[in-house]
Every structure is written in C-alpha cells, then in structure tokens.
C-alpha positions as CSV (number, residue, x, y, z in Angstrom):
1,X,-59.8,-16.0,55.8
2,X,-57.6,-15.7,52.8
3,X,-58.7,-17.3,49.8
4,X,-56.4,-19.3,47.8
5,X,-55.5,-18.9,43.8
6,X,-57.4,-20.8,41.4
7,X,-55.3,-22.9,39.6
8,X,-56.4,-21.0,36.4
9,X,-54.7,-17.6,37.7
10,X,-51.6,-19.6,38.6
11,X,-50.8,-21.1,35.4
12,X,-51.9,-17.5,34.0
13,X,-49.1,-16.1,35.6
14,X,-46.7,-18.8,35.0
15,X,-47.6,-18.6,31.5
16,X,-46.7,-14.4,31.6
17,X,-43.6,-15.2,33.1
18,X,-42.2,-18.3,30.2
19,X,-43.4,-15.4,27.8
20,X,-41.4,-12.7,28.7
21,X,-38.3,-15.2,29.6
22,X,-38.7,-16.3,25.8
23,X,-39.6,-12.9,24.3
24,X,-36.3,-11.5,26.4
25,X,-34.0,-14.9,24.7
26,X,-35.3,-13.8,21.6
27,X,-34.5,-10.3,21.5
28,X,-31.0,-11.7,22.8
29,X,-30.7,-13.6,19.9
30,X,-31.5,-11.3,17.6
31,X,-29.3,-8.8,18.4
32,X,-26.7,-11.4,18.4
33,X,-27.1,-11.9,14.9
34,X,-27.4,-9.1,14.0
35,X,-23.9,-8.4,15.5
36,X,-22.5,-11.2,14.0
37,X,-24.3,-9.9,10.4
38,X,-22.4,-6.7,11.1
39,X,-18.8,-8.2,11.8
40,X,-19.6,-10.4,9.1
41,X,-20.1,-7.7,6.7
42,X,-17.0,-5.9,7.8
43,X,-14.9,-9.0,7.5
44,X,-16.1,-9.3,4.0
45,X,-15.4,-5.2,3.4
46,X,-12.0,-5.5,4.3
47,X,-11.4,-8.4,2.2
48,X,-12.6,-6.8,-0.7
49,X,-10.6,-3.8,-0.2
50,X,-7.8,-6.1,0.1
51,X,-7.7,-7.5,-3.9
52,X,-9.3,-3.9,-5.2
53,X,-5.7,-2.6,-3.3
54,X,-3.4,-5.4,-4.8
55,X,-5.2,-5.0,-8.2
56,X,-4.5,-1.0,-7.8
57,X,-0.9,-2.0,-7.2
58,X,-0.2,-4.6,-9.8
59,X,-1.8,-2.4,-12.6
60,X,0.4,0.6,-11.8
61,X,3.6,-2.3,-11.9
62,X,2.2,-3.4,-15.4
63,X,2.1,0.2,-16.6
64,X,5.1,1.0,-15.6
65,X,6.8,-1.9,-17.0
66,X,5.0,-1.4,-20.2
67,X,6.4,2.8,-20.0
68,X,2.3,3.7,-19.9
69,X,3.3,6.5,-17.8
70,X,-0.2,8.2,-18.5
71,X,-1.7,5.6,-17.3
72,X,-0.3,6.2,-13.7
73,X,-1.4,9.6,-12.6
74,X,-5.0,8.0,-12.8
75,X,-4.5,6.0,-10.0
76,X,-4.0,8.8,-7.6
77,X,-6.3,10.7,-5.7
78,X,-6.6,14.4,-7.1
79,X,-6.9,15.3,-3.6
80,X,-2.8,16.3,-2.5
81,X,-1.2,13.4,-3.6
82,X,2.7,12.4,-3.3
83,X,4.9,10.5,-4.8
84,X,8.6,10.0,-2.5
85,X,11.0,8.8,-5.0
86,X,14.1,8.3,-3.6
87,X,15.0,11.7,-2.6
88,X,13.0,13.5,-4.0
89,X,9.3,14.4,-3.7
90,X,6.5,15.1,-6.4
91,X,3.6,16.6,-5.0
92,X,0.0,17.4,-6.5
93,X,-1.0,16.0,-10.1
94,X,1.0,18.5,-11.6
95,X,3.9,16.7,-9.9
96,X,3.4,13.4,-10.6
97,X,3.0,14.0,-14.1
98,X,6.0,15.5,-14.3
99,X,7.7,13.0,-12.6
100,X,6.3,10.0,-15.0
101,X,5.2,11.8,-18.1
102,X,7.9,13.7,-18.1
103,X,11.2,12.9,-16.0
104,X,11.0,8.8,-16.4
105,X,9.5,9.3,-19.5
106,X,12.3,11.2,-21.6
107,X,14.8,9.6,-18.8
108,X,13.4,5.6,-20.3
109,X,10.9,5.3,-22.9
110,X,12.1,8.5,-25.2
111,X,9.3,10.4,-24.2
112,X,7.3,7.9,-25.2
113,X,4.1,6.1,-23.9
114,X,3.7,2.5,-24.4
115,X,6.5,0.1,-24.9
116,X,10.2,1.1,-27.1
117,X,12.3,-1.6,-28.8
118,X,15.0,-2.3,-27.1
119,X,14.1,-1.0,-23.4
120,X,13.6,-2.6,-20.5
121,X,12.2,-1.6,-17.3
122,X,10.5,-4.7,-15.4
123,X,9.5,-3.8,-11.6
124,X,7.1,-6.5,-10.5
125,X,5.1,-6.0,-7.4
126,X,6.0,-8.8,-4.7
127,X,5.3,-9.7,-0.8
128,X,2.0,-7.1,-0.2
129,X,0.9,-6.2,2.9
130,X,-2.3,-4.4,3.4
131,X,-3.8,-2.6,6.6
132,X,-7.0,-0.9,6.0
133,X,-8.1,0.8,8.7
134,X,-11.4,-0.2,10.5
135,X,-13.5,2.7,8.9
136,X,-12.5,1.1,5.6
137,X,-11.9,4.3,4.0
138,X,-7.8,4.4,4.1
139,X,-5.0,1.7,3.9
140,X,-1.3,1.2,4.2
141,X,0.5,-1.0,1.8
142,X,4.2,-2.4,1.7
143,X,5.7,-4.0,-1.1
144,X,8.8,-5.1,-2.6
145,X,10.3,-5.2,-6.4
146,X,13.1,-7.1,-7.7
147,X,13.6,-5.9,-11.3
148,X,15.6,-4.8,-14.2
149,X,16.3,-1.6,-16.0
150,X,17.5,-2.3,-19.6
151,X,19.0,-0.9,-23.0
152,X,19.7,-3.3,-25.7
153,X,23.4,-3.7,-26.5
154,X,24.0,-1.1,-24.0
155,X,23.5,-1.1,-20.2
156,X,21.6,-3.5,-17.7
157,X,20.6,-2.9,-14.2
158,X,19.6,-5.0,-11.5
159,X,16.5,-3.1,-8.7
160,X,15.8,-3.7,-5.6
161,X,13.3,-0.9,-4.4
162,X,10.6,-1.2,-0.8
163,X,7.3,0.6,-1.6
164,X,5.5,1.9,1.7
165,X,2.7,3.6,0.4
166,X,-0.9,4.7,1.5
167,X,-4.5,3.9,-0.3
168,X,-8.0,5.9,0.4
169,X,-11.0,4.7,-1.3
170,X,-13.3,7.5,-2.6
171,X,-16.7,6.4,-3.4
172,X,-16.0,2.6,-3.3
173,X,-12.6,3.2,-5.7
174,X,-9.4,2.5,-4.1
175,X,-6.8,4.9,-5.2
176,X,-3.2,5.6,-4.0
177,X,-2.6,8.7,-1.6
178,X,1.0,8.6,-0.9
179,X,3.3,6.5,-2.7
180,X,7.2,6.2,-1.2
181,X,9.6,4.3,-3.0
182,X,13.2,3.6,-1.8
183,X,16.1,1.9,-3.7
184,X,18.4,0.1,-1.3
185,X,20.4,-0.7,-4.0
186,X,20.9,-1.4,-7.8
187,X,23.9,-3.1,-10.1
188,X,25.3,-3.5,-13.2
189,X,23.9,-7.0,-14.3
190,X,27.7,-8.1,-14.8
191,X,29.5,-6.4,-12.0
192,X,27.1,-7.6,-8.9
193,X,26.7,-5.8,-5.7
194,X,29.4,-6.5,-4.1
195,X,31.3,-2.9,-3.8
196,X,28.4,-1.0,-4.2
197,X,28.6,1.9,-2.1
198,X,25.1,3.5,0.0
199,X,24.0,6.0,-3.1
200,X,23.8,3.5,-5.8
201,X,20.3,2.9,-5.5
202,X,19.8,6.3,-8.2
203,X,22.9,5.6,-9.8
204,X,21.3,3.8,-12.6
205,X,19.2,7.1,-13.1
206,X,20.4,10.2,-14.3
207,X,19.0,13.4,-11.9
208,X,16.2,15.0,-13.6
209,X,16.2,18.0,-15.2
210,X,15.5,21.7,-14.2
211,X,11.7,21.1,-15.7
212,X,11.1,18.0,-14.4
213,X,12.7,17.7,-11.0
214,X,10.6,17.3,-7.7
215,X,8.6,19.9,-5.9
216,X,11.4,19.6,-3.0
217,X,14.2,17.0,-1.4
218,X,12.8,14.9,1.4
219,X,14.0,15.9,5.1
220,X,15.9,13.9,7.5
221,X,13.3,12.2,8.5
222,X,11.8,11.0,5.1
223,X,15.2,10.1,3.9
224,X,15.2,6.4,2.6
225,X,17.5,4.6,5.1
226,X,17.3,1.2,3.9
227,X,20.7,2.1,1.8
228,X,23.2,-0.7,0.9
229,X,25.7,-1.0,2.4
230,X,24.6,0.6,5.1
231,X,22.5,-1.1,7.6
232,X,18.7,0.2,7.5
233,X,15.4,-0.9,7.1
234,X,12.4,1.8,5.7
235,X,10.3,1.7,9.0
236,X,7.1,-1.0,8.3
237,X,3.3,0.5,8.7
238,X,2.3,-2.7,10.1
239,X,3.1,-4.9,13.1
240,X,4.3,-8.5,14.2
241,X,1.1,-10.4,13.4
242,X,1.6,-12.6,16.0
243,X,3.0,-10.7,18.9
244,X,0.9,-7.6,18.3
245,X,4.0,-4.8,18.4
246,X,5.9,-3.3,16.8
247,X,9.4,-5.4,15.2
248,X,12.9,-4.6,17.5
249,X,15.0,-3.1,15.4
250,X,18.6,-2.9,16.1
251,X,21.8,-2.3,13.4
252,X,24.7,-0.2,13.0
253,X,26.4,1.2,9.9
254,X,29.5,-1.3,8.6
C-alpha cells in the first residue's frame, strides 16, 4: 500500500517551488535594470559629448573671429591631424600652424594674434550635427557659416563655407581630428552673387605663400564640390533621421 504525503511535505514542496519562481523574477528584474542603467548611462554619454563637441566648435569660431590663431592648433589632436581648406591640405601640427599662425595670420590679422583695428573676419558656427559613434570615442560634425571678411575703408566679403569635420575624445577631452572646410561661394558685399563664377569661394583670399602653403592639393575625390554656380553638395556624414538612409542626390551642372 502506498502511503500518501503529509500535508506538511506538500506545502514544503510548494513552498520550494514559489521560491525559485520568485528568486528566477528577481534575477529577471535585476538584470533588467541593470540593462536599462547601462543604456541609460550611454544615453547620458552621448549627450555629454554632444555640448563638449559644440563647445569645441564654437570656441575655435570665437578664436577665429577674434584672429587668436594660437589658440586653434590646441584644439587638435597631436595625433595626424588635418585641416582640408578649400583645396588645399595642412597636415600634422606643423601644418596647421602654418596654415593659421602663419598663412591666415599675415594673410588677415598682420601677423598678428588677437584682434587688429579695422579687420574683420566673423565666421559663426550654425546648424550642427553630431554623430558620435557608439564606442563614444569618435564623432562626425557638420556645420555651416555665414560670415564676413573685412578691411575698413577697403574691401568687404560676404562667406558661405560647409564644415564636415571629425572629433575623437582622448581621455574624456573632445578634440578635432580632421577638419574640412569648403567655400561654395563668397562676394563683394556691394556686388552680390549673382555672376559669380564656381572658384570664387578663395577669391577673397590671396594663395599662400611658398612658406606657408599646404602639405599637398586635395585629389579628385576630396575636391570641395559644393561650388557656386555649379550644382553640388559636400557629401553629409549623417543620414535622413527619419528614413534611416542615406539623402538621393541628384543635380547637374548649369
């Protein structure tokens, strides 16, 4: 004859099994929030990577428009760093000093550093757009200027210029990497754009001189084709943010 459980062993055993239910919900939930601590967290990174970015970018536009051309060098990474002006490219910190402290220097501020009566040269930093990348240690960047390029009582520019430039943070300190800057276009303040042709973007510039010109010319494919006139758009880092791809692109030359 088989004898039949006590009514202590079954609620023993039913009393086990609500244990380990509840011991495996709470593991559950924990690791949930700890998940959600983690995303959290990285939500909260890429944010503050975000402003440290815009910050990086607005204080090299406020040194530059102040001709603190010292000041800019800083911001780069000593680690291979680039500058793409136009059509020409500065490479290493040797380059980029010579491009500010010494080619937009003498070129705007008389080879000065800090501000000179009666020059202007106001490029602020508008419509950012920042990608860092997941790992939170590098970043894309596009931005746009509007500005002008001044000498009292005797020339006055208008700039348009698209900055698509890239960021890597080195111990927590956002710094630029590679910094490309393309002129679709300037004009005399009185004259207008109407009949510029596709080079004027530099034509407000003169070329720079045997000492301070760039390590080398970009190639075909780094060549700035957002050039008015001409129809062109400097390729964007980043896609639609609602559709997920890239923009369609399509344009011909006038």
């Amino acid at each position: 004859m088989i004898a039949k459980p006590s009514l202590l062993a079954s609620a023993t055993v039913m009393f086990a099994c609500i244990l380990g239910v509840a011991g495996a919900a709470a593991e559950s939930s924990e690791q949930e929030r700890l998940q959600r601590y983690e995303a959290l967290q990285r939500r909260i990174e890429r944010a503050e990577s975000i402003k440290a970015i815009e910050r990086l970018q607005n204080a090299y536009g406020y040194y530059q428009d102040r001709f603190l051309f010292k000041e800019i060098p800083q911001l780069f990474t000593a680690k291979q760093p680039r500058v793409y002006w136009q059509d020409g490219v500065w490479e290493g910190r040797d380059g980029l000093r010579r491009l500010w402290l010494g080619y937009l220097s003498t070129t705007l501020s008389e080879g000065t550093n800090g501000p000179v009566a009666g020059r202007l040269f106001d490029m602020p930093q508008w419509q950012g757009i920042i990608t860092v990348a997941p790992d939170n240690k590098t970043a894309q960047g596009r931005f746009r200027t509007f500005g002008r390029v001044a000498k009292h009582r005797d020339h006055e520019y208008w700039l348009s210029a698209v900055y698509e430039n890239e960021y890597v943070n080195e111990g927590g300190t956002w710094k630029f990497k590679t910094m490309r800057l393309c002129f679709p276009w300037a004009a005399s303040y009185f004259e207008g754009w109407q009949d510029l042709d596709a080079d004027s973007g530099t034509s407000w510039l003169p070329p720079p001189s045997r000492a301070h010109r760039p390590d080398r010319q970009v190639n075909e494919n780094e060549r700035c084709t957002d050039r008015y006139p001409e129809a062109g758009v400097l390729p964007f880092h980043f896609k639609n943010p609602v559709t997920g791809k890239p923009p369609s692109i399509a344009g011909a030359r006038p």
